[in-house]
C-alpha positions as CSV (number, residue, x, y, z in Angstrom):
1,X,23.0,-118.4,30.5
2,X,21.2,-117.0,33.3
3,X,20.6,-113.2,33.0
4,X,19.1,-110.9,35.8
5,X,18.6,-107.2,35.6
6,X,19.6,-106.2,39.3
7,X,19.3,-102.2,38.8
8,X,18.4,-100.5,35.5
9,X,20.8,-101.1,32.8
10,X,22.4,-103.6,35.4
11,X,23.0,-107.4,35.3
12,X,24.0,-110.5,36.5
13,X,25.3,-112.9,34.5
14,X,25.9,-116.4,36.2
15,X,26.3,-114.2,39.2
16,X,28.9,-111.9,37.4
17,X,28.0,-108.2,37.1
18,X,27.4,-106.9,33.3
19,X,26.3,-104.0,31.6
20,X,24.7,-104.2,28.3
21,X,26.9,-103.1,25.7
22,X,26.4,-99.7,24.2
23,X,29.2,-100.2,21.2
24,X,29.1,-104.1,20.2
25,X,32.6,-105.7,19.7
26,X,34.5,-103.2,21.5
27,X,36.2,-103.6,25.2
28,X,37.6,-100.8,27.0
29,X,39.8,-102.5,29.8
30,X,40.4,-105.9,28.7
31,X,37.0,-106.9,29.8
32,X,35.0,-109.9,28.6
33,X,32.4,-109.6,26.6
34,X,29.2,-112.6,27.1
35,X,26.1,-113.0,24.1
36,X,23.3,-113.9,25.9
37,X,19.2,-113.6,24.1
38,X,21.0,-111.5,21.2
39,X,22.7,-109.1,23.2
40,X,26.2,-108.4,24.0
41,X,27.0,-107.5,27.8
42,X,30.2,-106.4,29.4
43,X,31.4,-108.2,32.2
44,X,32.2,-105.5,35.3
45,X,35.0,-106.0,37.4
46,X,34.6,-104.7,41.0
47,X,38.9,-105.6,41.5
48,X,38.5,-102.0,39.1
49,X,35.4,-100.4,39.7
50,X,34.2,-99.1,43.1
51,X,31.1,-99.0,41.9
52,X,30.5,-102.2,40.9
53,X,32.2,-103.0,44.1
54,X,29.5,-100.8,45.7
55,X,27.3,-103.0,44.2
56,X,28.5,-106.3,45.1
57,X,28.5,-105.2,48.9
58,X,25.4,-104.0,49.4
59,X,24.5,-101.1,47.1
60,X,20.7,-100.1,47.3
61,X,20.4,-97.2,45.5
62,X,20.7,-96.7,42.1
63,X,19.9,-93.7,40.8
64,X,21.8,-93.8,37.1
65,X,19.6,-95.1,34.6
66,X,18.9,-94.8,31.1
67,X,18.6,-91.3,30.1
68,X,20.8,-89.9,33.1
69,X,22.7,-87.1,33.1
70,X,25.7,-87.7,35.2
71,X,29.2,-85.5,36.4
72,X,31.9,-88.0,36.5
73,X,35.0,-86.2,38.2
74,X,38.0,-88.4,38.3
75,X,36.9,-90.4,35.0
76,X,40.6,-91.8,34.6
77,X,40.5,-94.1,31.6
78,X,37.1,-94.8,31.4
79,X,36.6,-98.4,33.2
80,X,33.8,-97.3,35.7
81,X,32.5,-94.5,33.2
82,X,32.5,-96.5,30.0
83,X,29.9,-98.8,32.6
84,X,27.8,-95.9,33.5
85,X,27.8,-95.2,29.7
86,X,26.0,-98.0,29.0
87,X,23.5,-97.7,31.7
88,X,22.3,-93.9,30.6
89,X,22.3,-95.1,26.6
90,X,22.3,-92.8,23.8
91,X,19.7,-90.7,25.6
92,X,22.0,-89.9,28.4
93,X,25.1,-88.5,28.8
94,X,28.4,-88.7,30.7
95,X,30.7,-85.5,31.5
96,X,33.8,-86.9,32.0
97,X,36.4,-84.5,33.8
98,X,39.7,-85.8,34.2
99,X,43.3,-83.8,35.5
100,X,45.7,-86.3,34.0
101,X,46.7,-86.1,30.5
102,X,48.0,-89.4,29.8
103,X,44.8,-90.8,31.6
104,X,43.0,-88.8,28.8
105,X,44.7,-89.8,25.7
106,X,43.0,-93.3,26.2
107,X,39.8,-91.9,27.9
108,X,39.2,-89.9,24.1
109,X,39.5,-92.8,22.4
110,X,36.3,-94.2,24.6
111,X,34.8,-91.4,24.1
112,X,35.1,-91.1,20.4
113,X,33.7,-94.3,20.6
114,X,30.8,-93.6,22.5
115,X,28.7,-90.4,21.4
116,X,27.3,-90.2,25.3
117,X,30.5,-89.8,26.8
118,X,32.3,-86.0,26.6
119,X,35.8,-85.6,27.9
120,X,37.4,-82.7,29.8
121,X,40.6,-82.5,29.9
122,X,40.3,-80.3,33.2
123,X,41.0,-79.4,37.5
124,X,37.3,-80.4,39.1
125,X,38.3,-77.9,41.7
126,X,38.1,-74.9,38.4
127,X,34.0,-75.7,38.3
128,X,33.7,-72.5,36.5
129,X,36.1,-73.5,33.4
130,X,33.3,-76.2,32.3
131,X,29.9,-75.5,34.2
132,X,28.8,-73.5,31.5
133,X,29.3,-76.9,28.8
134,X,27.1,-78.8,31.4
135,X,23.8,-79.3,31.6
136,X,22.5,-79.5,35.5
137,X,22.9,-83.5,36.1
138,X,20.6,-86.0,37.8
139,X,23.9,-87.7,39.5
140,X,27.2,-86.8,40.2
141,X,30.2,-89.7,40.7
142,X,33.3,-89.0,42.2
143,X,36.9,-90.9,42.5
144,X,39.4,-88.4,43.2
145,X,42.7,-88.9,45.1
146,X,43.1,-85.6,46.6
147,X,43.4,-84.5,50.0
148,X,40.8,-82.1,49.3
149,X,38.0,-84.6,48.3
150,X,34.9,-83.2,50.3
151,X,35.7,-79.4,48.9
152,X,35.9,-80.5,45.6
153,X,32.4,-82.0,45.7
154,X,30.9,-79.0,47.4
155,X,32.3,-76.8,44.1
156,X,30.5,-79.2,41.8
157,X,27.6,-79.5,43.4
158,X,25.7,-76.5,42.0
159,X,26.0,-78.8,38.9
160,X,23.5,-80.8,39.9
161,X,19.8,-80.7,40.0
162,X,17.6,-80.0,43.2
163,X,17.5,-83.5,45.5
164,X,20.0,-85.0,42.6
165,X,22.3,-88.0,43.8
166,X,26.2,-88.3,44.6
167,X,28.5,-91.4,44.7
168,X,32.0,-90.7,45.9
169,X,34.9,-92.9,47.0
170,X,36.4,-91.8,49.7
171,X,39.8,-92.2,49.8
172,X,41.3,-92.4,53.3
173,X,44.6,-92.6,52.1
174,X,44.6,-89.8,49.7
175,X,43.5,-87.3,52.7
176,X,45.4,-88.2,55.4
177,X,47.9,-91.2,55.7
178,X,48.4,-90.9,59.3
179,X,44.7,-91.2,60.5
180,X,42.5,-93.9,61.3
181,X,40.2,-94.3,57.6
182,X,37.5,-93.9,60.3
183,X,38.2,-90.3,61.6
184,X,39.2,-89.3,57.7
185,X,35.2,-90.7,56.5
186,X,33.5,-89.2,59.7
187,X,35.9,-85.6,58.8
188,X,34.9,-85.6,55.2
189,X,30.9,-86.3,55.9
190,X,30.8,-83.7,58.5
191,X,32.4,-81.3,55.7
192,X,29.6,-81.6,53.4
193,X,26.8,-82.0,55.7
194,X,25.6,-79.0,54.9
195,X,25.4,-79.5,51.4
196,X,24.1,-83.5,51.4
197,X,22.2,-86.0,53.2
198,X,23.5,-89.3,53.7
199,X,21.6,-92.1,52.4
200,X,24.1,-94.8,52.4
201,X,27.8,-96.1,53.4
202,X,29.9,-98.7,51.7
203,X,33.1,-100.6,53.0
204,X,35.0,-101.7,49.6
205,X,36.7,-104.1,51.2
206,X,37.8,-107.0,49.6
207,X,37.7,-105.4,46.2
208,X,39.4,-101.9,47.4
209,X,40.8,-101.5,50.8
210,X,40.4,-97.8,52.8
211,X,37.5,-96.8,51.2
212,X,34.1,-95.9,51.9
213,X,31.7,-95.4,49.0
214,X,28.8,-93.1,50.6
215,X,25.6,-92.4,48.6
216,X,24.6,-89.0,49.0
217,X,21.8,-87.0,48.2
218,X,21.9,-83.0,47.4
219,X,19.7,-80.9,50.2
220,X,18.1,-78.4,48.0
């Protein structure tokens, strides 16, 4: 089985994306799980993670790795962030806000599995209800569906460190229905231009259609 670290804590697997398995034997979204040299890896589905799809088209910069702190706002169920938490490893740790109370009755059990994730059951437009639990991160990751995407990243940004990186999907969609995605991405990056630098911009497409995944990095 041919294994290649891509990014840190990132594989591929027979040209299948992995992560190295932080709790052996257990799956989080029907995944499947591959032995390869004595280790258990998780194989990553960009069809449900943008950022593996990120990866897949093009990604460059990866700046989670083992250790990280990382903000994940929109953590759902825990596919993409249950990924991350293997990359950062028991020295890192994921903050994992989420709105949707059903979403977090199975996101808990991922995180009672796995010591590195925390869960908050919590709006990330009310910053101030968790910024004191959080320690200032080294990346932020945001996948919100909310016509309000670019404000809600500018709240949360004082959570994270000086020159500290951002991944967000935006979600044309989600923002306005009846624009061009084009004019919706070009609105949403001229919103937080004062706050971020572009570094990079990511169709989804196939694996997630109107989206752009943008890699961002914090001005000051």
């Amino acid at each position: 089985m041919n294994v290649k670290e891509i990014f840190e804590g990132v594989f591929r697997i027979n040209g299948k994306l992995a992560t190295r398995n932080l709790v052996r034997g257990m799956r989080v979204y029907d995944e499947e799980l591959v032995e390869a040299d004595g280790e258990e890896y998780r194989l990553w589905n960009p069809y449900r993670s943008k950022l593996a799809a990120a990866m897949l088209n093009g990604l460059k910069g990866m700046f989670i790795r083992e250790g990280s702190k990382v903000l994940y706002l929109g953590a759902a169920t825990g596919t993409t962030s249950s990924h991350v938490s293997d990359i950062v490893g028991d020295s890192g740790v994921v903050y994992c806000v989420e709105i949707s109370e059903r979403s977090m009755r199975e996101l808990v059990k991922v995180c009672e599995a796995r010591q590195n994730m925390l869960p908050l059951l919590l709006d990330a437009r009310n910053v101030d209800l968790y910024a004191g639990d959080i320690e200032p991160c080294d990346a932020l990751y945001q996948d919100i569906a909310a016509r309000d995407q670019s404000d809600i990243l500018k709240r949360n940004a004082g959570l994270l460190k000086s020159r500290g990186a951002a991944y967000v999907a935006i979600k044309s969609q989600s923002i306005d229905v009846a624009k061009d995605p084009k004019e919706v991405y070009k609105a949403f990056l001229e919103d937080i231009a004062d706050t971020f630098d572009v570094l990079e911009k990511i169709d989804l497409a196939p694996y997630s259609k109107m989206h752009l995944f943008v890699v961002l990095r914090k001005k000051t």
